[in-house]
N, C-alpha and C positions, 0 to 999 in steps of 0.2 A: 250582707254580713251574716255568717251562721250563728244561730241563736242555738241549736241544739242539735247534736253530733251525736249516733246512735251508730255505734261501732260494732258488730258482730255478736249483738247480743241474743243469748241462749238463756229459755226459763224450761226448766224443767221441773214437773211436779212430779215427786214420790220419795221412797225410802235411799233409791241408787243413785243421785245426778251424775256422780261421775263415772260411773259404766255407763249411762245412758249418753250423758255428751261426750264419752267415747267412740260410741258407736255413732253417732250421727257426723264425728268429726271423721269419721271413714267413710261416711257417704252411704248408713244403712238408711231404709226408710223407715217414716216415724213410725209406723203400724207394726214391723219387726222392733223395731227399741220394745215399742208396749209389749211385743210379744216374748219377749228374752228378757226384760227387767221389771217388765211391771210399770213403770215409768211412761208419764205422758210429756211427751214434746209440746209446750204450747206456744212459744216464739223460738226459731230453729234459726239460727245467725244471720239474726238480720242487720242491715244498715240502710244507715239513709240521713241524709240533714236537713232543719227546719230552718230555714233565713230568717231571720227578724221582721217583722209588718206580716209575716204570710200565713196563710191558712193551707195548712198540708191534712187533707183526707185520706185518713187511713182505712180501706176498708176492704171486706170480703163477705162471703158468706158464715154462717155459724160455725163458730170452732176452728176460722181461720186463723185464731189466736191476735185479734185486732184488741179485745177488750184488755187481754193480757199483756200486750204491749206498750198501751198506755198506763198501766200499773205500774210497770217498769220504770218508767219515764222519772214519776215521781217516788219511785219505790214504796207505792205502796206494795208491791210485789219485789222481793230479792231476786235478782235478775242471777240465774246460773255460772253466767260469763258474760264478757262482752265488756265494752265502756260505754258510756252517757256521761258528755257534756253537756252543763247549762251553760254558757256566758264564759267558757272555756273552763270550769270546775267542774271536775272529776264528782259525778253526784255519788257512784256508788264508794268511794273512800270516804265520804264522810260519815261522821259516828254520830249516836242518838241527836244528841243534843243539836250537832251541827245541821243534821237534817231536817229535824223540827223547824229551827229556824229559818233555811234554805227554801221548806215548802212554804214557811209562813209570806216570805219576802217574795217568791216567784213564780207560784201556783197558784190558781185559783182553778177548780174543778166542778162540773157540772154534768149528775148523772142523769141516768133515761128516766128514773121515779122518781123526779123532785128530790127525794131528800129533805123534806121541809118538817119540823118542831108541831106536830099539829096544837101543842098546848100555847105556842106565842105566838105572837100576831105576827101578821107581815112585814112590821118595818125589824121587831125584835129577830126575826130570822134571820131578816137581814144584816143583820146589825151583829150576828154569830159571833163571824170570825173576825171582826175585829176585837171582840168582848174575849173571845181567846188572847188575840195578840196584848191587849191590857191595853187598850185606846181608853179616854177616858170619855165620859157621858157623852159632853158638848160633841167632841169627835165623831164619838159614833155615828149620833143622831145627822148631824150633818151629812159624811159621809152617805150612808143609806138612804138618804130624801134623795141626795143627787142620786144613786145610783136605781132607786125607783125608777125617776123622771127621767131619765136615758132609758129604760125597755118598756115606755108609757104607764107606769102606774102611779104616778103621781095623784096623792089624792088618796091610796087605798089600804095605805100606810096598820089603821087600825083593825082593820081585817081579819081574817083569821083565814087559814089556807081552806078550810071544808066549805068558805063561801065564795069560793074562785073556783074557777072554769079551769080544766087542764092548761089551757095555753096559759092562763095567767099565772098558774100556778109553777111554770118553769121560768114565765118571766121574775120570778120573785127569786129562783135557782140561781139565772143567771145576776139576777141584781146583786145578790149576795156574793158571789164571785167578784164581779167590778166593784164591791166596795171595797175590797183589799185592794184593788188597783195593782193588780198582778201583772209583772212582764209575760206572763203565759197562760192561755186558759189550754185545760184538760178538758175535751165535753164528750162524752163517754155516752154516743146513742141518744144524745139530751134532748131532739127531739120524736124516733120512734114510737113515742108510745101515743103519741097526738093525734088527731085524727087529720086526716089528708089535707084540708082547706087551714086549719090551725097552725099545722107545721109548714105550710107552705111561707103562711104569713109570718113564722118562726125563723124562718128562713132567709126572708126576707129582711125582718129588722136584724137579724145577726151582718147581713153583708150590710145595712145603714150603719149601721152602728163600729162597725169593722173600719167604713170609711173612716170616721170620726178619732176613731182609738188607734186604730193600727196594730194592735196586739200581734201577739205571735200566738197559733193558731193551730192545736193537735187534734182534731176532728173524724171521733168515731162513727161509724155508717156503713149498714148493706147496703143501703138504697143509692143506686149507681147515678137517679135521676137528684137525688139531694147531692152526692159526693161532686157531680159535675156542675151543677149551679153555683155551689158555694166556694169549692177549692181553687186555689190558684195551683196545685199538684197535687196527685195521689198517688197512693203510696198502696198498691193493692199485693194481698196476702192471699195465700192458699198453703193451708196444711202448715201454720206457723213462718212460711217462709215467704219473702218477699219474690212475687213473678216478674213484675213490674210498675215501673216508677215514671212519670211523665206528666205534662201540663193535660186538661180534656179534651184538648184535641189532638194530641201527639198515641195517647190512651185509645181514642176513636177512629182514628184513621191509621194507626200502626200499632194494631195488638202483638205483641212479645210473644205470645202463646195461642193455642188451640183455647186453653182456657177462659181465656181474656179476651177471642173473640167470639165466644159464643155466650163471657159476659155485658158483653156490649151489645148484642148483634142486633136484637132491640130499639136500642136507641135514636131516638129522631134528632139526624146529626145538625138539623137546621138550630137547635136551643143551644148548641154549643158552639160550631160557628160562629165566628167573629165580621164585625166589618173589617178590619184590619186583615184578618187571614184569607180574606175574598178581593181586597181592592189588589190595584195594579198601581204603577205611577202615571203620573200624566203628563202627556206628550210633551207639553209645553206648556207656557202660562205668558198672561199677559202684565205688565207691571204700571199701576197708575201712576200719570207725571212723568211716564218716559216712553212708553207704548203711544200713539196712536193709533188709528183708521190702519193704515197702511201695512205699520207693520204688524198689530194683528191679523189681517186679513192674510198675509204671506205667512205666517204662522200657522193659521186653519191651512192655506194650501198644502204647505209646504209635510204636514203631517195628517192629509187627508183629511182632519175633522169638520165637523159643521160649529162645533160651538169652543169657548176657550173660558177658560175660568182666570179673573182677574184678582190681581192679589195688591194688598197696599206696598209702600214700600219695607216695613219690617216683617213681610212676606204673613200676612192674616188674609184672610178673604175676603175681598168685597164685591164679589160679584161674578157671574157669566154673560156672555157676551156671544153673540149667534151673526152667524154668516153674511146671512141676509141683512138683518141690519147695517151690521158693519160696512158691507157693500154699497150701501144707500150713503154713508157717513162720505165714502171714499169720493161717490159718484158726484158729493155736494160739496166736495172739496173743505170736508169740515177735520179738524185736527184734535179734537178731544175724544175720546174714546166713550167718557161718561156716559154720554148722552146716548147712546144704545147699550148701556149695562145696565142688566137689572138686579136689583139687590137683593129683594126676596125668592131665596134659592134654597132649596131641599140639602140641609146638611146630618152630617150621621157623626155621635162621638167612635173611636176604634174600636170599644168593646159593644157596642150595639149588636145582640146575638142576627143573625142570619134571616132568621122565621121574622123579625119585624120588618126588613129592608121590601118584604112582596109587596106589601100595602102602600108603601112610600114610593117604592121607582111602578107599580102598575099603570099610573097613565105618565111617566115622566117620559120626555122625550130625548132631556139630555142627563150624563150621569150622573151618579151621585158622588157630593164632596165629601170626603173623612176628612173629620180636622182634628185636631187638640185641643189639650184644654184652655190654649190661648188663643183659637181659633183659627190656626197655621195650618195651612192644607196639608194632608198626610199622604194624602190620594187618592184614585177614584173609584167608581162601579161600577160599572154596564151591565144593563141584562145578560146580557150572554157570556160574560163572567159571571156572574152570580150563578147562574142555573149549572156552566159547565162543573165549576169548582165544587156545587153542591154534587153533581154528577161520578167527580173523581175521589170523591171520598165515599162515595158508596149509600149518595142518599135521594132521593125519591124527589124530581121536580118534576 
């Protein structure tokens, strides 16, 4: 379901916008606009849409016009032209009052400086914007404790932000956001200014935490190795205008532009890699309570394998099952299959990145299971799927 529709939107800063988004709707470039009006292009008609539950990474380098774009969004920036839908409402038709209230009910934003009251304490920061919306005490107080103890600072409540560490001090950013319990968070560069090991861990509880919420998700970033960890799409810009738009590995293995792949070209495609986008299906399977001896074994022949992976009957896995054994079952005229299945077996969930799967299958003999999250085979791995796939996307085994 789209959760936010960003229709050909144009921000122009200066005195002319409309000689300037004149000329660019004839297809000048943004550096003549500057040069013939005066006027800077900073989001050049863009689109694109946000689904509901997802996190979409918008990013470029500086003055790609990312930061400007999510200003738009929630108009803290008057957007030139274009539309933005939230929830299917027209944001830029509404007037003062309606918007006031529109950000209060479906934003909650989170910049790269904290943004934090250095004269109140940490639960009172947090406790801001609900004290704008007119929550009353009990409310507030409430609210804010949970939304502490969801990005771990429980406990730190009376604090004061000059006695917290960078990282905690965005965690108090972001608390303060989820206490409005916003359908959308804005985070505008919110971790950048962290240092490496802090923002990685920043990083981290945003995608735990993400599980849990589900929010919808507009997520500013140059750093190509945050935008792919944490998005589920991005949405990359140059010079105000949108180059390309796709999931990290669609991004990674099929750059749009000259641009796009010499912003990636870098990247260690094994952290983005999926188990799901490496496995294959598998051959066949064995089913408990209707397979025995026999007719696994004509199964392994019948599609060359040595080994066959067994499934219950509401198709979850219970197990693999090897040639040899099997062989033995047949040879002793024994008709349960069980008894040469073995149940502790190397399984992977689908999004299991690539770079962990070497450590798991390096002494394995037979492949790996992908399942789900109800434990349903999805399909498998083999070495030499693994290495070749890693191979055809242009990466280093």
């Amino acid at each position: 379901m789209e959760k936010i529709v960003i229709n050909n939107v144009v921000k122009i800063f200066g005195d002319h916008p409309k000689k300037a988004l004149e000329l660019l709707r004839q297809g000048e470039p943004i550096s003549q606009i500057l040069d013939k009006t005066g006027n800077v292009v900073g989001v050049a008609d863009v689109s694109f849409t946000v689904n509901e539950g997802e996190i979409v990474v918008v990013m470029g380098l500086s003055g790609s016009g990312k930061s400007t774009l999510v200003r738009c969004i929630n108009r803290l920036f008057e957007p030139t032209a274009g539309e933005i839908y939230v929830d299917g409402q027209d944001v830029c038709k509404l007037d003062t009052k309606e918007l006031r209230d529109f950000r209060r009910r479906k934003f909650g934003m989170v910049f790269q400086n904290f943004a934090l009251f250095p004269h109140r304490s940490v639960i009172n920061n947090v406790e801001f914007g609900l004290e704008v919306q007119g929550a009353d005490k009990g409310e507030m107080r409430q609210k804010a404790e949970t939304a502490l103890e969801m990005v771990g600072l429980k406990g730190w409540g009376e604090k004061y932000p000059s006695e917290l560490s960078g990282g905690m001090q965005q965690r108090v950013g972001l608390a303060r956001a989820l206490a409005l319990d916003p359908d959308i968070l804005l985070m505008d560069e919110a971790f950048s200014a962290l240092d490496p090991l802090i923002r990685r861990d920043m990083q981290d509880e945003l995608i735990n935490l993400q599980q849990k919420m589900q929010k919808t998700i507009v997520f500013i970033s140059h750093d190509l190795d945050e935008a792919l960890k944490i998005g589920d799409r991005l949405v990359i810009l140059k010079d105000g205008a949108v180059v390309q738009i796709g999931t990290p590995e669609e991004i990674l293995t099929r750059p749009a532009t000259e641009y796009v792949r010499k912003f990636v070209e870098e990247v260690d495609i094994t952290k983005v890699l999926t188990a799901e986008s490496v496995m294959k299906k598998c051959e066949d399977v064995a089913y408990l309570g209707s397979d025995g001896p026999n007719a696994a074994m004509r199964k392994m022949k019948k599609n060359a394998i040595a080994s066959l992976f067994v499934l219950n009957k509401d198709r979850t896995l219970a197990g693999i099952v090897f040639a040899g054994e099997v062989r033995r079952l047949v040879d002793e005229g024994e008709s349960d299959l069980e008894k040469a299945m073995h149940k502790d077996i190397k399984m992977v969930s689908r999004d299991t990145p690539a770079q962990e799967l070497f450590p798991i299958m390096q002494d394995m003999s037979y492949p790996v299971a992908v399942v789900d999250d109800e434990n349903k085979l999805l399909g498998i791995i083999v070495k030499g799927l693994l290495f070749s796939a890693i191979a055809e996307r242009g990466g280093d085994v």
